[in-house]
C-alpha positions as CSV (number, residue, x, y, z in Angstrom):
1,X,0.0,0.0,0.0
2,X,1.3,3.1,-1.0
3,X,2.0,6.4,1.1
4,X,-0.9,8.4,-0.3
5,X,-3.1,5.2,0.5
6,X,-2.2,4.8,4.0
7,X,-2.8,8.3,4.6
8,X,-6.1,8.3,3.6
9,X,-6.6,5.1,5.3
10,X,-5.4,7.4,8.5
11,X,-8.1,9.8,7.6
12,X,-10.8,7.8,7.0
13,X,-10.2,5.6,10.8
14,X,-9.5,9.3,12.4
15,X,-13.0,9.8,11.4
16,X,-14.8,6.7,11.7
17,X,-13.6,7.0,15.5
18,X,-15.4,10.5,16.0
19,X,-18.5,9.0,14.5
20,X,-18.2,6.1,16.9
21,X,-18.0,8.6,19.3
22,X,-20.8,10.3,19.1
23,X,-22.7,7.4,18.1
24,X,-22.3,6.5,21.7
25,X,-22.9,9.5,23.2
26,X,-26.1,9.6,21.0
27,X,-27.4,6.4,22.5
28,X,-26.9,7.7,25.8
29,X,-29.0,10.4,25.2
30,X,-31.7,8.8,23.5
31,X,-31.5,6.6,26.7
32,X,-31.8,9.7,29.0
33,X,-34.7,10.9,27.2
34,X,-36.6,7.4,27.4
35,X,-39.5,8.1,30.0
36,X,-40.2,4.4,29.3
37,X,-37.5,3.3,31.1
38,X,-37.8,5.4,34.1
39,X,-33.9,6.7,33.2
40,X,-32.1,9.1,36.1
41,X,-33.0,12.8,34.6
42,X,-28.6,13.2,35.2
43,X,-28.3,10.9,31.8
44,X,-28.8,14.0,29.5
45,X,-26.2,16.8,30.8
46,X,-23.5,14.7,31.2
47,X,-23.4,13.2,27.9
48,X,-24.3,16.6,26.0
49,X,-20.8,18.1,28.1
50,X,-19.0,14.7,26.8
51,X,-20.5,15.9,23.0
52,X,-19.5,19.0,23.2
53,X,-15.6,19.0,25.0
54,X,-15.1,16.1,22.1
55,X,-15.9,18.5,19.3
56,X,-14.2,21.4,20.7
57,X,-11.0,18.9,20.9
58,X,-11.4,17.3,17.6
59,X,-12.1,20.7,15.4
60,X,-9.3,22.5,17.0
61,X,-7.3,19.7,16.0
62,X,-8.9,19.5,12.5
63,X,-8.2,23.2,11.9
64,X,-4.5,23.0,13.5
65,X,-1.7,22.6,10.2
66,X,1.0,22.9,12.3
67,X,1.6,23.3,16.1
68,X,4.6,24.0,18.2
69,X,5.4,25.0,21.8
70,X,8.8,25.7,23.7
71,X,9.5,26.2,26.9
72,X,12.0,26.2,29.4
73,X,14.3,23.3,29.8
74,X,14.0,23.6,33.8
75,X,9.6,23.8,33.3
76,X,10.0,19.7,33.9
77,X,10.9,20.4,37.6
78,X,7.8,22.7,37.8
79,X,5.5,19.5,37.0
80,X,7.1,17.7,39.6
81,X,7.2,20.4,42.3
82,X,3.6,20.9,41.7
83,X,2.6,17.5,42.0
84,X,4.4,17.1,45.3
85,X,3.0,20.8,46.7
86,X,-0.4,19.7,45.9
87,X,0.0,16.4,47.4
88,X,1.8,16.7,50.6
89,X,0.4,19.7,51.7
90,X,-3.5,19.1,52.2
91,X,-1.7,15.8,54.0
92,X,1.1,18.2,56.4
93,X,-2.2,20.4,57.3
94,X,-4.7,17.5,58.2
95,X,-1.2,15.6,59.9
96,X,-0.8,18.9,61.8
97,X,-4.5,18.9,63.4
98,X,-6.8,20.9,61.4
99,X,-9.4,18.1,59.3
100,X,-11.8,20.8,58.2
101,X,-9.2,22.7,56.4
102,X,-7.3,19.5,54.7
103,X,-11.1,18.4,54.0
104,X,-11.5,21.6,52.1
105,X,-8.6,21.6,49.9
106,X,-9.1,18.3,48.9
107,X,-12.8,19.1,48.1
108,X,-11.9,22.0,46.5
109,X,-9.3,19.5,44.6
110,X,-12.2,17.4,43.7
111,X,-10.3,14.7,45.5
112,X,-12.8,12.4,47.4
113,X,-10.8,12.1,51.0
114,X,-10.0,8.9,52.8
115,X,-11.2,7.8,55.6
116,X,-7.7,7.3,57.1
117,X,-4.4,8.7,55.7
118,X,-3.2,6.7,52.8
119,X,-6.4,4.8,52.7
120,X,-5.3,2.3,50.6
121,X,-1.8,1.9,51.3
122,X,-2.7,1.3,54.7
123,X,-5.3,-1.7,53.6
124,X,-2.0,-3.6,52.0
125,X,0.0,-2.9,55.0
126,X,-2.5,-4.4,57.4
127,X,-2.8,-7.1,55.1
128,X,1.0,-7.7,55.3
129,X,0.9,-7.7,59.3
130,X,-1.9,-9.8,59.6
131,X,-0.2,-12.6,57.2
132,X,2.7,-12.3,59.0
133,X,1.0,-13.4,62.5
134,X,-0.4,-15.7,60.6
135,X,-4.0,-15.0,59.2
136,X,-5.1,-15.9,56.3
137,X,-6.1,-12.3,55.0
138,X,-7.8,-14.1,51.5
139,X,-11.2,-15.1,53.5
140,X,-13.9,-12.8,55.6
141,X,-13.6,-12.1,59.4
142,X,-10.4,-13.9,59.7
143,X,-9.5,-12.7,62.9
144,X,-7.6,-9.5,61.6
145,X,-9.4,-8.3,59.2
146,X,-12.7,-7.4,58.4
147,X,-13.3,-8.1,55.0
148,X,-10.9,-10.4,52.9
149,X,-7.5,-9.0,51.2
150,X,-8.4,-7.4,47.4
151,X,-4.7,-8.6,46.3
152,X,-3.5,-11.4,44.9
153,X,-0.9,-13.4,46.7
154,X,2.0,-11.8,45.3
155,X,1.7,-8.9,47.2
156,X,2.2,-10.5,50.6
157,X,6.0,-11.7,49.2
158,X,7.0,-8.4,50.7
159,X,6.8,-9.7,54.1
160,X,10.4,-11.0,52.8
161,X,11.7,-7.8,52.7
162,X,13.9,-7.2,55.8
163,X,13.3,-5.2,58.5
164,X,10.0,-5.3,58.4
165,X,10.1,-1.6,56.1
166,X,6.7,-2.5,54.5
167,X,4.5,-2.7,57.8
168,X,1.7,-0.6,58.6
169,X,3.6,1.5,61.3
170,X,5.3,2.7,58.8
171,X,2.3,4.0,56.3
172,X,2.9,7.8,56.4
173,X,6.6,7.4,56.0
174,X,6.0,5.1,52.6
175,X,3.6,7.1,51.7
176,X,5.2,10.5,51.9
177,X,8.2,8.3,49.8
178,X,5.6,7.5,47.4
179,X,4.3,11.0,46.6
180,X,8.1,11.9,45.8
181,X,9.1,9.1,43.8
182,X,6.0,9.4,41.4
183,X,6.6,13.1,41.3
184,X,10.2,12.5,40.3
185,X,8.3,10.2,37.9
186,X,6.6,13.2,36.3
187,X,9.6,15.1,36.1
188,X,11.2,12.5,34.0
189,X,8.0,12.1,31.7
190,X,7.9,15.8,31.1
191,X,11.7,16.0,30.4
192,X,11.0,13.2,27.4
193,X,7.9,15.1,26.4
194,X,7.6,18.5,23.9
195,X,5.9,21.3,25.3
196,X,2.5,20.8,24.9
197,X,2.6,16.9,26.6
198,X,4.7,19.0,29.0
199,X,1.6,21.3,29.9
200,X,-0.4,18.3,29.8
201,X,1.3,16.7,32.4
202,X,0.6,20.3,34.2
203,X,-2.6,19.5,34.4
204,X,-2.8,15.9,35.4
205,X,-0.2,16.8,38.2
206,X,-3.0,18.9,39.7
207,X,-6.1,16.8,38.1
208,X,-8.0,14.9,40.8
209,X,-7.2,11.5,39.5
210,X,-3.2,11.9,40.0
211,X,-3.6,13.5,43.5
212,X,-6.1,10.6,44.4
213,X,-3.6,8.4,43.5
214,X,-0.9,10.0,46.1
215,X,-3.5,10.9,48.5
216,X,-4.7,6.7,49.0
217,X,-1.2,5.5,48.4
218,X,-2.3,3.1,45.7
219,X,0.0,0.3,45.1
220,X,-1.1,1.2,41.0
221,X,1.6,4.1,41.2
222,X,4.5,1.3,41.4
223,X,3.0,0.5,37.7
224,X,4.2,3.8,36.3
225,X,7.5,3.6,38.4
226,X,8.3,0.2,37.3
227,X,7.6,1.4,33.6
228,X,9.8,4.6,33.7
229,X,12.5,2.9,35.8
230,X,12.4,0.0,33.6
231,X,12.8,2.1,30.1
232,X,15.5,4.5,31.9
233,X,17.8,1.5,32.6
234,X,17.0,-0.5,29.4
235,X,18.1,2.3,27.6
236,X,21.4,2.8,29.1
237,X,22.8,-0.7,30.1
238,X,20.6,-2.3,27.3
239,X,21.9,-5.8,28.5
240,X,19.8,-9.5,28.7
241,X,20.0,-9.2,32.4
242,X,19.0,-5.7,32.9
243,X,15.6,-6.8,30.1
244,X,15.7,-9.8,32.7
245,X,14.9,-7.7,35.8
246,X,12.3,-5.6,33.9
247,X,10.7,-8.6,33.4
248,X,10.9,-10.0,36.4
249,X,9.5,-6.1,37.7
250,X,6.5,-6.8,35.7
251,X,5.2,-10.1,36.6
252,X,5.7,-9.3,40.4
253,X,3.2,-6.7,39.6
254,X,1.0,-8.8,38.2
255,X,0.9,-11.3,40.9
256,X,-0.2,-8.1,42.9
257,X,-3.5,-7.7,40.8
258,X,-3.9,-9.4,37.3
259,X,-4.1,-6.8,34.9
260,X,-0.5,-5.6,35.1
261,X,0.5,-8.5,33.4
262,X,-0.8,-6.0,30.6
263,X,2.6,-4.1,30.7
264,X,4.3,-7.3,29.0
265,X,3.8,-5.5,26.1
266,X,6.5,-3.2,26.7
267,X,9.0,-6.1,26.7
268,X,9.0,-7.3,22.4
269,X,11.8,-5.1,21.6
270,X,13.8,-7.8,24.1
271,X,13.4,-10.3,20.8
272,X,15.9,-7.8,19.2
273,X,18.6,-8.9,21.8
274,X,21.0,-11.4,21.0
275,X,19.4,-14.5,23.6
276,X,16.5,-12.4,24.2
277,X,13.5,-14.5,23.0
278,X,14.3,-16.7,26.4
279,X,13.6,-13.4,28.5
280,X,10.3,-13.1,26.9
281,X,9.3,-16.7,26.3
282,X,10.3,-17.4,30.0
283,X,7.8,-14.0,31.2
284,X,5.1,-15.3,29.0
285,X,5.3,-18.4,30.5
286,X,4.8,-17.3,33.8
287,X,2.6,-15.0,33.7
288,X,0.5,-17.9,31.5
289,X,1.3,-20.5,34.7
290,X,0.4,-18.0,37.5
291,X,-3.1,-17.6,35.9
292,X,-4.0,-21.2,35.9
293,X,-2.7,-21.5,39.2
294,X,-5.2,-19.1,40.4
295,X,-7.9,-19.5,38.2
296,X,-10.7,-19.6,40.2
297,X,-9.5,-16.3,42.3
298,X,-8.8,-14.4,38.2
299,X,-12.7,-15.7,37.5
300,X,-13.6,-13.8,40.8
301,X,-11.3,-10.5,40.1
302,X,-13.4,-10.6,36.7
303,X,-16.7,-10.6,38.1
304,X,-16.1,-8.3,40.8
305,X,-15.9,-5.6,38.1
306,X,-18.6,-6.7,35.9
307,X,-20.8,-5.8,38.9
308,X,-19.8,-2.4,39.4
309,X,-22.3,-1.0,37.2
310,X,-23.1,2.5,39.0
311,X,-24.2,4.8,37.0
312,X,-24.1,8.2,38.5
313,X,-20.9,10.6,38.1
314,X,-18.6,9.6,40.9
315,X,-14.8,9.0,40.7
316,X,-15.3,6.2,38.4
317,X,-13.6,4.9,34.7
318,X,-15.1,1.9,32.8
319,X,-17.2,0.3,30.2
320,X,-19.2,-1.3,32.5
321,X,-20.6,2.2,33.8
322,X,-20.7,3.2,30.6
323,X,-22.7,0.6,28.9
324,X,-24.7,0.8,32.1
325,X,-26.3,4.4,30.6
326,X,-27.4,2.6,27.3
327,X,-30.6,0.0,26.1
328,X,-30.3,-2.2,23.9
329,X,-29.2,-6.2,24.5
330,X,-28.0,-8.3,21.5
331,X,-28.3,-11.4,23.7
332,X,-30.5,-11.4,26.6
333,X,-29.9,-14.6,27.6
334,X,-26.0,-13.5,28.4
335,X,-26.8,-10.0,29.2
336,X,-24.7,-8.5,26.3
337,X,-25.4,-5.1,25.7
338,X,-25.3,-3.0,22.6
339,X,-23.1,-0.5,24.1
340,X,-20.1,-3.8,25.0
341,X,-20.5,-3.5,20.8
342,X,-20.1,-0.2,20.7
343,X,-17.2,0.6,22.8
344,X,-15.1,-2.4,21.8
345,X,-15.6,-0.6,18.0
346,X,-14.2,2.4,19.5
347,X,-11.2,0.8,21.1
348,X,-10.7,-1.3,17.5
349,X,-11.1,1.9,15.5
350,X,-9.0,3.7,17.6
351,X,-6.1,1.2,17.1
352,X,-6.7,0.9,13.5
353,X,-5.9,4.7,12.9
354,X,-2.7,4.3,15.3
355,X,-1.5,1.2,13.3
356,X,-2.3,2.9,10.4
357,X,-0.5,5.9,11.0
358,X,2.6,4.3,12.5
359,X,2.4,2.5,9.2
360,X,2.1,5.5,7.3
361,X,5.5,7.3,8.3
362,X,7.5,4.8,10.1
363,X,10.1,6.4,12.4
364,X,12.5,5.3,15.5
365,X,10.4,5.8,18.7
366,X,11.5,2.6,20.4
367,X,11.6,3.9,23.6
368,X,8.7,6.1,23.9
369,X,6.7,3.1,22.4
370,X,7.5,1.3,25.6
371,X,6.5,3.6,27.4
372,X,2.8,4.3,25.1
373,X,2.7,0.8,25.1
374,X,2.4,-0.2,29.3
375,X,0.2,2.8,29.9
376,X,-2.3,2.0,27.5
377,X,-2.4,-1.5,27.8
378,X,-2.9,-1.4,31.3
379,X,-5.3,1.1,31.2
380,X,-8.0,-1.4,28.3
381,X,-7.0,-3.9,30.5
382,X,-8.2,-2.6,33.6
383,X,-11.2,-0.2,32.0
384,X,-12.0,-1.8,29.0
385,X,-11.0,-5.7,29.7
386,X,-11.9,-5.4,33.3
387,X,-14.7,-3.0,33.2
388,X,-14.1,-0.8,35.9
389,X,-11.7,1.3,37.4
390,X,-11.4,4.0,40.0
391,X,-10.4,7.4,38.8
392,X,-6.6,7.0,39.3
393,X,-6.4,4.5,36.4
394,X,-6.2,7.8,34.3
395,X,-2.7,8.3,35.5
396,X,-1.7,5.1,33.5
397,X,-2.1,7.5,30.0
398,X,0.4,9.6,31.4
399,X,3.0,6.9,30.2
400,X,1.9,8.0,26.9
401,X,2.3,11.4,26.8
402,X,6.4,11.0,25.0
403,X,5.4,9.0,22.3
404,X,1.9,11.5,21.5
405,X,4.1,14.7,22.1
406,X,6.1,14.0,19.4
407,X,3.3,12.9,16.6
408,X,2.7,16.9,16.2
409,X,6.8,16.8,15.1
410,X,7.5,13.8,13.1
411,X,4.1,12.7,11.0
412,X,2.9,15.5,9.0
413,X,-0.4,16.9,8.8
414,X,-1.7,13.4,10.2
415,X,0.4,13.6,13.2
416,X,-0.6,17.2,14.1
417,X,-3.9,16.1,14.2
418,X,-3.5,12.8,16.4
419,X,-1.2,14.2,18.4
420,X,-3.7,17.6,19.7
421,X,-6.7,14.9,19.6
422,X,-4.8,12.9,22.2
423,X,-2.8,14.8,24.4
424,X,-6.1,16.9,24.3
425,X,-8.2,13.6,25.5
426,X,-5.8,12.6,28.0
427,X,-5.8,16.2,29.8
428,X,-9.3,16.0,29.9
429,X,-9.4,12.1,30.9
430,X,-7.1,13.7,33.9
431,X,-9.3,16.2,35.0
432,X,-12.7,15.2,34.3
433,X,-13.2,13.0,36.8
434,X,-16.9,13.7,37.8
435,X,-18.2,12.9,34.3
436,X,-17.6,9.2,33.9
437,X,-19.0,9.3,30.3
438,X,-16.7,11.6,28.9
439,X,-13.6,10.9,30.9
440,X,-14.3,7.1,30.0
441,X,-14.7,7.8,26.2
442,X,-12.0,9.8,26.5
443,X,-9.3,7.3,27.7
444,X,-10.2,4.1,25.4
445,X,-10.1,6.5,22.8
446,X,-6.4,7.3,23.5
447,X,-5.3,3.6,24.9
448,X,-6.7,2.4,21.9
449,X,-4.8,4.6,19.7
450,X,-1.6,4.4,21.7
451,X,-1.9,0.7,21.4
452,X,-1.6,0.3,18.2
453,X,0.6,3.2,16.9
454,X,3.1,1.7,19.8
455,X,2.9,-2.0,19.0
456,X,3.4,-1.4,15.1
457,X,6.2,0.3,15.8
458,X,7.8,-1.8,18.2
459,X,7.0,-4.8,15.5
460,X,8.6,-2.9,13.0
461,X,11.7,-2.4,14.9
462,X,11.8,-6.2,16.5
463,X,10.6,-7.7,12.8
464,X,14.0,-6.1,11.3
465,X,16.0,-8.0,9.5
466,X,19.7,-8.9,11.5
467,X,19.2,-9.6,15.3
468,X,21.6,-7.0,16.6
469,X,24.0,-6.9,19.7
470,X,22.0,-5.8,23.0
471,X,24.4,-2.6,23.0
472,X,23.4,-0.9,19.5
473,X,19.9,-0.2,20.7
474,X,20.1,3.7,19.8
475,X,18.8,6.2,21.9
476,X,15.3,7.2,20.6
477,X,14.0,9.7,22.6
C-alpha cells in the first residue's frame, strides 16, 4: 500500500472513531430521554458536556496545520514540584491537626478524601501484618481483618523484605516516599515530552485523578515507576540481564493484581537482543502458569468488576458504567449489551488509525513506544478488559504522553492532528473525573490509539532484518 493510501486510510479511521463517538454519546441520550424506562434525569447533561468538549478537541485539531510550543528546559521540575506541593500539603495540614481545612482543599481539589491517611496503602500494609501473624487475610472475618484482602498473593512476598520496612507503622513514612518518587516520575516524563505533553502533564499533576492516587497511596503508582524505571535503565545498560529484571518487575506486579500482566507489552523489543527470546518466552510463561494456578481467584477479580455498574458521576472509569447508561441487548440470555459493541468498536477503531498511522510514516520511537505501550495496555485492560476502574487509572495515559508529544513533530499533517486529539483527551481524561461518560470515552479512545501506533512500531523495529548486539539499541528519545 502506497503512502498516499495509508494516509487516507489514516483519515478515514480518524473519522470513523469521532463517528463512533458520538454514536455513543447519541445512544446515551436517547436513553436519558426514554421516559419508558424510568432513566435518572442526570443521563442527558452529562453526555451533552461529553459531545460538546469532544468536538471542541477534535475541530481544534482539524483546523490545526502545524503546532509548536517551547519552553524552558528547567519547566519539567515545575511538573514535579507541583505535583508534590499539591499532594503533601493538604496531608502536612490535616497531619498537623486541622481536618476541616485538609477536607477543604481536597474538596476543592475534587479529590474524594480517605477515611484514614493513605487509605489504601494502609489496607495492603494491614494485610502484610496480619499474614505475618499468621492469618489468612484471602477469607472474611479472619480474625484481623474485616473483609478479605483485594490482592492477589503476590503482594504478601514483601513480608520477605527485611526489617519489616513494608508494615503498617510505617504508612505515612512510605507514603510521603511514594508522593516523591512518582513526582520524580513526572519530572522525567515531562523532560522526554515536547511542550504541549509538558503542559499536559501540568494538568494531570493537579487533576484529581493523580492526586487521588498520592492521596490513598495506591499500590497502581508502582505500575508507572516500574515502567519509567524500567525504560531508563534499558536504555542505558541495554543488556539481557538488565531486560531480565524488567521482566521480572513486571510479573511481580501482576501477581499483585492481574491486569499488570498487561505491561508485558513493553518487553517485544527484548526479541531484538542477542538470547532475548528466552527473557520473553520465560515472562510469558509465567505469567501464562500463574493464571491457571489461580484461576478460580482471576474468574472472581473478573466478576467483581462486571458488577460495578453504577451509574451516576462519581470518581469512576469503565465500560461497565458506561454501557450501564445505554438499552439495547444483543443477547438477553448473556446479558450482552449494545453498548459492550459499541465501545469495543471504538477501542478497534482507535487502534486501526494508530497502526495505520505508524504504518504510514514509520520512524524510531523505540523507547517512547514502551512507554505508550504499558500505559495504555494497562489502562484497556483494567477499564476496557476489566470493566471498571477508579479514577486514578487515568494516570496510567500519562506513560503516553512521549510517544503523542512527538506525533505533532514527526508525522505530517496526520500527526498534528492525532497528536492535539490525544494529548487533548488525555488532559481531559485527567481532570474530568466527575463525568464518567466523557472521561471514559475519552481514555479508550487514547489507549486504543496508543496501542496500536506503539505495537506497530515496536513490531517494526523487532521484525527487522539482523538480530543485533543488546548494546546498538540507539537512543530514541
Amino acid at each position: 500500500m502506497g503512502k498516499t493510501s495509508l494516509t487516507r486510510v489514516v483519515r478515514a479511521l480518524s473519522i470513523a472513531t469521532s463517528v463512533l463517538l458520538a454514536i455513543i454519546i447519541g445512544q446515551v441520550l436517547r436513553t436519558g430521554q426514554d421516559a419508558t424506562l424510568q432513566a435518572p434525569a442526570n443521563y442527558v447533561p452529562p453526555a451533552l458536556t461529553a459531545l460538546c468538549v469532544l468536538l471542541v478537541i477534535f475541530g481544534f485539531a482539524a483546523f490545526t496545520r502545524q503546532f509548536s510550543l517551547d519552553l524552558h528546559r528547567h519547566f519539567a521540575w515545575l511538573v514535579g514540584g507541583l505535583s508534590f506541593f499539591f499532594a503533601i500539603v493538604p496531608l502536612a495540614i490535616l497531619s498537623f491537626g486541622n481536618p476541616n481545612t485538609a477536607a477543604a482543599l481536597y474538596r476543592g481539589l475534587r479529590i474524594p478524601q480517605g477515611i484514614e491517611r493513605f487509605w489504601d496503602l494502609a489496607l495492603v500494609l494491614r494485610s502484610i501484618d496480619c499474614d505475618a501473624s499468621g492469618f489468612n487475610v484471602f477469607v472474611d472475618n479472619n480474625g484481623c481483618l474485616t473483609d478479605a484482602a483485594i490482592y492477589g498473593p503476590g503482594m504478601l512476598w514483601l513480608n520477605n523484605i527485611p526489617f519489616g520496612i513494608f508494615s503498617f507503622s510505617h504508612v505515612l513514612a512510605l507514603g510521603v516516599a511514594a508522593m516523591a518518587v512518582s513526582s520524580l516520575c513526572l519530572v522525567w516524563l515531562a523532560r522526554q515530552s515536547s511542550g504541549f505533553g509538558q503542559v499536559v502533564l501540568v494538568v494531570a499533576a493537579l487533576g484529581a485523578p493523580w492526586l487521588l492516587l498520592l492521596e490513598r497511596g495506591n499500590v497502581d503508582v508502582v505500575l508507572i515507576w516500574v515502567a519509567v524505571v524500567g525504560v531508563f535503565i534499558v536504555r542505558r545498560w541495554p543488556s539481557l540481564w538488565v531486560w531480565a529484571l524488567l521482566a521480572v518487575g513486571i510479573w511481580v506486579l501482576g501477581t499483585w493484581k492481574y491486569y499488570p500482566f498487561a505491561m508485558g507489552v513493553m518487553l517485544l523489543p527484548v526479541l531484538r537482543v542477542r538470547r532475548g527470546w528466552i527473557v520473553f518466552v520465560a515472562w510469558v510463561t509465567g505469567t501464562f502458569g500463574y493464571v491457571l494456578l489461580t484461576w478460580s481467584n482471576f474468574r472472581f477479580s473478573m466478576q467483581s468488576n462486571s458488577n460495578m455498574t453504577e451509574i451516576g458521576d462519581y470518581v469512576v472509569l469503565g465500560r461497565v458504567p458506561v454501557v450501564a447508561r445505554m438499552v439495547g441487548s444483543i443477547f438477553p440470555s448473556n446479558g450482552f449489551q449494545l453498548g459492550d459493541v459499541l465501545v469495543a468498536l471504538l477501542v478497534l477503531c482507535a487502534a486501526a488509525w494508530g497502526v495505520a498511522l505508524a504504518l504510514s510514516a514509520p520512524g524510531n520511537l523505540v523507547y517512547p513506544s514502551m512507554l505508550g505501550a504499558a500505559g495504555s495496555a494497562v489502562f484497556l485492560a483494567s477499564v476496557f478488559i476489566g470493566g471498571f476502574g477508579w479514577a486514578y487509572k487515568a494516570a496510567f495515559l500519562l506513560l503516553c504522553i512521549p510517544l503523542v508529544s512527538s506525533l505533532t513533530k514527526r508525522r505530517g499533517r496526520a500527526g498534528v492532528f492525532a497528536g492535539l486529539v490525544t494529548m487533548g483527551l488525555i488532559a481531559v481524561c485527567s481532570v474530568v473525573v466527575w463525568n464518567t461518560l466523557l472521561a471514559t470515552l475519552a481514555g479508550l479512545t487514547v489507549a486504543g490509539f496508543v496501542v496500536g501506533f506503539s505495537v506497530t512500531s515496536l513490531m517494526r523495529f523487532v521484525m527487522r532484518k539482523s538480530v543485533i548486539d543488546q548494546r546498538s539499541i540507539s537512543d530514541s528519545i
